[in-house]
C-alpha positions as CSV (number, residue, x, y, z in Angstrom):
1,X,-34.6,15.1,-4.2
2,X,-38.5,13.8,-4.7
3,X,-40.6,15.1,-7.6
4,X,-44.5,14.8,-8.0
5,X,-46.6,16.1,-10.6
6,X,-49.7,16.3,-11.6
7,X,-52.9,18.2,-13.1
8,X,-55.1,20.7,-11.3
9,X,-58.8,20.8,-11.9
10,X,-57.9,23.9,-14.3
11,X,-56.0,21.6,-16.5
12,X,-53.1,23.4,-15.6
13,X,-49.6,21.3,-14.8
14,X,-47.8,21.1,-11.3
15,X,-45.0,19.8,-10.7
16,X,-43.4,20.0,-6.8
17,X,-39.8,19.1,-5.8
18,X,-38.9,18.5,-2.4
19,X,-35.1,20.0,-1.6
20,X,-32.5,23.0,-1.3
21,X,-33.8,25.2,-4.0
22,X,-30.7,25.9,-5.6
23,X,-29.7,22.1,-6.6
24,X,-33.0,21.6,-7.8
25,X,-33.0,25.1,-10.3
26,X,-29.6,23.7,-11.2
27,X,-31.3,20.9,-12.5
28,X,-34.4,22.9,-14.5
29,X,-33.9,23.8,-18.0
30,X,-32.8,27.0,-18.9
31,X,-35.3,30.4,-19.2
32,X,-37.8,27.9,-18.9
33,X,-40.6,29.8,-16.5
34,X,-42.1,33.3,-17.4
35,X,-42.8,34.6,-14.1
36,X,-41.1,33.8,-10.1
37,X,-43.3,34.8,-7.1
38,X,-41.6,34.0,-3.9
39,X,-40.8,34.7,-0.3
40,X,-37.7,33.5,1.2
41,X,-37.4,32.5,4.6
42,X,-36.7,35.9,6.9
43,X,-33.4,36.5,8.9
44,X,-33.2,34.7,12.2
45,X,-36.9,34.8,12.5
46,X,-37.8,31.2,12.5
47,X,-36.7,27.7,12.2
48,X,-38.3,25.0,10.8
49,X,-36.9,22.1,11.9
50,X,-34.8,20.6,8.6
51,X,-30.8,20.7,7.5
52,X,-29.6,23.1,5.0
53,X,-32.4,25.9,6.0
54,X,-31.6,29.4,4.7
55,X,-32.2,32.2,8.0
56,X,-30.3,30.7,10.3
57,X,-27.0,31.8,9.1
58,X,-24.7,33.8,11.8
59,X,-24.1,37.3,9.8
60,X,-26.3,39.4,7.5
61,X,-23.9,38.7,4.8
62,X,-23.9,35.0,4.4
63,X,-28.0,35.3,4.5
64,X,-27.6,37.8,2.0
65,X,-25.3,36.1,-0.3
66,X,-27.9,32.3,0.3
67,X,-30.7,34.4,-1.2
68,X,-28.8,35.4,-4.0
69,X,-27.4,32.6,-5.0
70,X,-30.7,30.8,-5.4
71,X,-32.0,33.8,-7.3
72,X,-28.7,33.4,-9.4
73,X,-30.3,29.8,-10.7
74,X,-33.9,31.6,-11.2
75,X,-32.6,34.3,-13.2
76,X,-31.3,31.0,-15.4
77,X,-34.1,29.4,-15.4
78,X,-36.2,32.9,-16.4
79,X,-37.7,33.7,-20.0
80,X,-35.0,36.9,-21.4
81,X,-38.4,38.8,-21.2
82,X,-39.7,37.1,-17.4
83,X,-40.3,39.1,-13.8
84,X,-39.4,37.9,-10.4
85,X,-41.1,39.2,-7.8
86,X,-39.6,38.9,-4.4
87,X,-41.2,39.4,-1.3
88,X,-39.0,40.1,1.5
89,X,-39.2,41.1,5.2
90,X,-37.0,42.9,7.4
91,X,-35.5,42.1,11.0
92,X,-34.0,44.5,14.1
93,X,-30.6,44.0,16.1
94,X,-31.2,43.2,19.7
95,X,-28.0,42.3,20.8
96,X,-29.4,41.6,23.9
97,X,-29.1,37.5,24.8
98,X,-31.7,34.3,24.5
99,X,-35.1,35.6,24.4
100,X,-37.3,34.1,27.4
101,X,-40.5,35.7,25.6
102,X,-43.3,34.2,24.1
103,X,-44.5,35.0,20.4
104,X,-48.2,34.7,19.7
105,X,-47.2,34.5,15.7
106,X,-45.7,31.3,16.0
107,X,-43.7,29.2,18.1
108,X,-41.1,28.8,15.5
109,X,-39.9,32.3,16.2
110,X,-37.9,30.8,19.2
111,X,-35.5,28.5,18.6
112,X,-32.7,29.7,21.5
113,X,-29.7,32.1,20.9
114,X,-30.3,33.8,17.6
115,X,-27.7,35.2,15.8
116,X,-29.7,38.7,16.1
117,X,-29.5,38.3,19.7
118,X,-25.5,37.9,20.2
119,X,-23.2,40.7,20.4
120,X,-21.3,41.3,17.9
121,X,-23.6,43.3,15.6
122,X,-24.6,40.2,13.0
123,X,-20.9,40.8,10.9
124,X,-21.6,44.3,10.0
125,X,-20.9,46.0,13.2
126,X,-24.5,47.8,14.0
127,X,-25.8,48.5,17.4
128,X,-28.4,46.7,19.7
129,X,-32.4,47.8,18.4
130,X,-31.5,48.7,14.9
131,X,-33.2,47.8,12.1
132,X,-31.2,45.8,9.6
133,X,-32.0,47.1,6.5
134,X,-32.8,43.0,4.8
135,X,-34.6,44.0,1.9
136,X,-32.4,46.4,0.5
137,X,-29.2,44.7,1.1
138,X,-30.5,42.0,-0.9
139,X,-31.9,43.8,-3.4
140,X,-28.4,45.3,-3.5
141,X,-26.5,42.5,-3.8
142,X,-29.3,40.9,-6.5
143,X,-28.7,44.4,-8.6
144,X,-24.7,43.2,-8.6
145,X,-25.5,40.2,-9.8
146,X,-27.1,41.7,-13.5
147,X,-30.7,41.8,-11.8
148,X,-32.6,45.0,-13.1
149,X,-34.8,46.8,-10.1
150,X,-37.4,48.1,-11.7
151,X,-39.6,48.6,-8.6
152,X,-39.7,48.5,-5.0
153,X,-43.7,48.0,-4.6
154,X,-44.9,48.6,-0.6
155,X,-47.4,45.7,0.5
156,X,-49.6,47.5,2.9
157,X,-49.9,44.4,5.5
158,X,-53.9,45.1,6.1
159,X,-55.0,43.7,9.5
160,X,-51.8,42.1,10.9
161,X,-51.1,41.2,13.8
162,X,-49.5,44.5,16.0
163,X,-45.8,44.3,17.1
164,X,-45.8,44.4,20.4
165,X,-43.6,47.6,20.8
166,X,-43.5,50.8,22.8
167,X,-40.4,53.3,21.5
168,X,-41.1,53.0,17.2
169,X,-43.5,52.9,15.6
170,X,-45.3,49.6,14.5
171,X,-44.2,48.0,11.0
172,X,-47.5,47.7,8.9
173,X,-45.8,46.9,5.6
174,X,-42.8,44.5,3.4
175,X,-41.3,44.5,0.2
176,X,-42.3,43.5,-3.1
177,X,-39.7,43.5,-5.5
178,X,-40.2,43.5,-8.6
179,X,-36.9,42.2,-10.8
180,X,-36.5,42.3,-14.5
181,X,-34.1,39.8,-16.4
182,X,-33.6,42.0,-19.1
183,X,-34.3,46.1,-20.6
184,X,-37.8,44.3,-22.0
185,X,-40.4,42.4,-20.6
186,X,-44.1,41.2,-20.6
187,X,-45.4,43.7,-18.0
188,X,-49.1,43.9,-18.3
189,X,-50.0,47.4,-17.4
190,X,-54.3,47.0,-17.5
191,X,-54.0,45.4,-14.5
192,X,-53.4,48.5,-12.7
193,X,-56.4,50.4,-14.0
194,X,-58.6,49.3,-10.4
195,X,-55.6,49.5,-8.3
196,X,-56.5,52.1,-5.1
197,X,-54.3,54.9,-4.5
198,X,-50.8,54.3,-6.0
199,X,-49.7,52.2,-8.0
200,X,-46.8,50.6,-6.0
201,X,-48.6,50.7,-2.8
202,X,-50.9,47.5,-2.3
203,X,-53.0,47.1,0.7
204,X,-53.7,43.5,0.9
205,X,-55.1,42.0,4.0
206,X,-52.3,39.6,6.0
207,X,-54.5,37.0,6.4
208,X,-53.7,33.9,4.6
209,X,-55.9,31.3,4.1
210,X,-55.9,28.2,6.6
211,X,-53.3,26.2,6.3
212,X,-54.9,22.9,8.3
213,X,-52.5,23.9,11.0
214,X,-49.0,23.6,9.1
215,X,-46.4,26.3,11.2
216,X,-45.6,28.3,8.0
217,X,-46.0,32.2,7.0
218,X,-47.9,32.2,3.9
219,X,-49.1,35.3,2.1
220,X,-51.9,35.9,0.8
221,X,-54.0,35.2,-2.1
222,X,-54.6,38.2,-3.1
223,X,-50.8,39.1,-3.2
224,X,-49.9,36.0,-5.7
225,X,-52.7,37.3,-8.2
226,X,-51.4,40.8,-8.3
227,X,-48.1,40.0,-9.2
228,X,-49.6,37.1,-11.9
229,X,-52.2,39.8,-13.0
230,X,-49.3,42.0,-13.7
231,X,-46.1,39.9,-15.1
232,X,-46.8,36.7,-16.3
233,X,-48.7,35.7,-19.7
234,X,-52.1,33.7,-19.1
235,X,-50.5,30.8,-21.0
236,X,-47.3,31.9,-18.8
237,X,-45.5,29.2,-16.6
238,X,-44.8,30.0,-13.2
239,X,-41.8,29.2,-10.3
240,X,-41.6,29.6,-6.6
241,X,-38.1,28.3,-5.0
242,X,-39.2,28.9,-2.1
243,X,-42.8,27.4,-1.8
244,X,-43.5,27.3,1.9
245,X,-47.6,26.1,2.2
246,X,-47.5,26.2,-1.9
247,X,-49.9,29.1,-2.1
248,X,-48.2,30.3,-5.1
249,X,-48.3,27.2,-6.7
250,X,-52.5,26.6,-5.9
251,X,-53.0,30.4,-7.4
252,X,-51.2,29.9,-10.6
253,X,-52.6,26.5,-11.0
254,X,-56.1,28.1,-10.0
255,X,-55.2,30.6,-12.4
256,X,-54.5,28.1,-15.4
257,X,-51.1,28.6,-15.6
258,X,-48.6,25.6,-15.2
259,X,-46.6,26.2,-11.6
260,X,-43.3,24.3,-10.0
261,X,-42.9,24.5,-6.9
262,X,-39.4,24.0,-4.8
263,X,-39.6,23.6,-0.9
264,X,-36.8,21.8,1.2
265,X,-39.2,21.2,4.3
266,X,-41.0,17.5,3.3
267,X,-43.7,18.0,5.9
268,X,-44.6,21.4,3.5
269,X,-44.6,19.6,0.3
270,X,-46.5,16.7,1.1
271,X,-48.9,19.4,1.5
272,X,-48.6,21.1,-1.2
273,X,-48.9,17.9,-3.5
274,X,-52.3,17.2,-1.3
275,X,-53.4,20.5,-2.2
276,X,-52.2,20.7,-5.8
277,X,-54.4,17.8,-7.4
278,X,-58.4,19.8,-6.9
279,X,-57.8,23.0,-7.2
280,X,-60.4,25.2,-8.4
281,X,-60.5,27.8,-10.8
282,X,-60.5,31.0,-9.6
283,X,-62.9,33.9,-10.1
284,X,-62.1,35.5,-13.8
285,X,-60.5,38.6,-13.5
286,X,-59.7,41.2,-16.3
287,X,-56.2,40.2,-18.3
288,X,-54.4,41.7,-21.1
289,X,-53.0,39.1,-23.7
290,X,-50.3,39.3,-25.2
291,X,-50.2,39.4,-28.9
């Protein structure tokens, strides 16, 4: 395991550590952060390239069970009155062999026989073109595991790229849930006052900020500073497990709040520690604090 830190422009503390996510929480002191934004890698959508890699795994339950076993270690390493919130993706059933197709997402997205392409129906037995139903067998399990679900927020993925598909209709939206450690929690509800529409419907745009060409999926900005604007002090400390391009980490720090940062891909956190030293502030925006 490598560990950098550092301070942002902000004066805000980073720290980044570079391995599997749930040795390194192991290793993090107890209810130690106040808020977790994340995004785990999706089922048997990509592969980057490194041992140990959570999405790869051959049925829907051991996937299911590697995501909440890391989010076992950040519910330790949560404040008793801390949010996660967990942004997930879903994934369909084809069933129907190696794909010979190109993806104009990313080339990552083919990596040979996927386990969603073999018979077999991924260990649960479901049919070729269903949907798999990720999120909310997660969620499920998580719920098990003493997580409270307080809310199943809809991110409305605003200019996206279209699936290219003719017989359902095309997905414009994820998951963002939102998890609670305990009954009580710092939820700051002012932040919803210029929210359009409803409340748990957020349409953000898709479109991440350049990443200089590293092959991740980030989300975007806009996304990260909901959740912070929502469930985390502005003195709060904040934790992504699974840190990708870091954009979670650069927001918080942008934000003034201290960030960690855990990513098992090195290429990914040496460029997240090249980011994490000038960030910016970013542009004020109304908070409630907490007496």
């Amino acid at each position: 395991m490598q560990h950098w830190s550092g301070t942002g422009s902000t004066g805000a503390k980073w720290d980044v550590y570079c391995g599997d996510a749930k040795s390194v929480l192991d290793r993090l002191d107890k209810e130690s952060f106040n808020c977790a934004i994340t995004s785990p890698p999706y089922y048997s959508l990509r592969d980057y390239g490194v041992a140990n890699q959570i999405g790869k795994e051959e049925t829907v339950q051991e996937y299911v069970g590697a995501i909440a076993d890391v989010m076992d270690g950040v519910y330790r390493v949560l404040s008793r009155d801390g949010l996660l919130f967990l942004n997930i993706g879903d994934t369909y059933y084809s069933g129907k062999g190696e794909s010979q197709g190109i993806d104009r997402k990313s080339t990552k997205r083919r990596f040979g026989l996927r386990a969603v392409d073999k018979s077999g129906g991924v260990g649960i037995g479901i049919r070729p073109k269903s949907i798999i139903g990720i999120p909310w067998r997660v969620a499920s399990e998580m719920a098990k595991r003493r997580w409270v679900l307080r809310s199943a927020i809809i991110w409305h993925r605003e200019d996206s790229l279209p699936e290219a598909v003719k017989d359902r209709p095309r997905r414009s939206y994820e998951y963002v849930f939102m998890f609670a450690k305990e009954r009580k929690y710092f939820f700051n509800r002012q932040a919803l006052l210029n929210v359009e529409l409803e409340e748990d419907v957020w349409t953000i745009s898709a479109r991440p900020k350049p990443t200089d060409g590293l092959d991740t999926a980030p989300y975007p900005d806009e996304l990260v500073e909901r959740c912070l604007d929502l469930g985390c002090p502005t003195s709060g400390c904040v934790l992504d497990p699974f840190a990708g391009s870091g954009t979670t980490l650069r927001v918080a720090v942008a934000s003034g709040r201290n960030a960690t940062a855990i990513e098992l891909n090195p290429s990914f956190c040496q460029y997240i520690v090249g980011q994490a030293g000038d960030i910016e502030p970013s542009t004020p925006r109304l908070r409630f604090v907490c007496s």
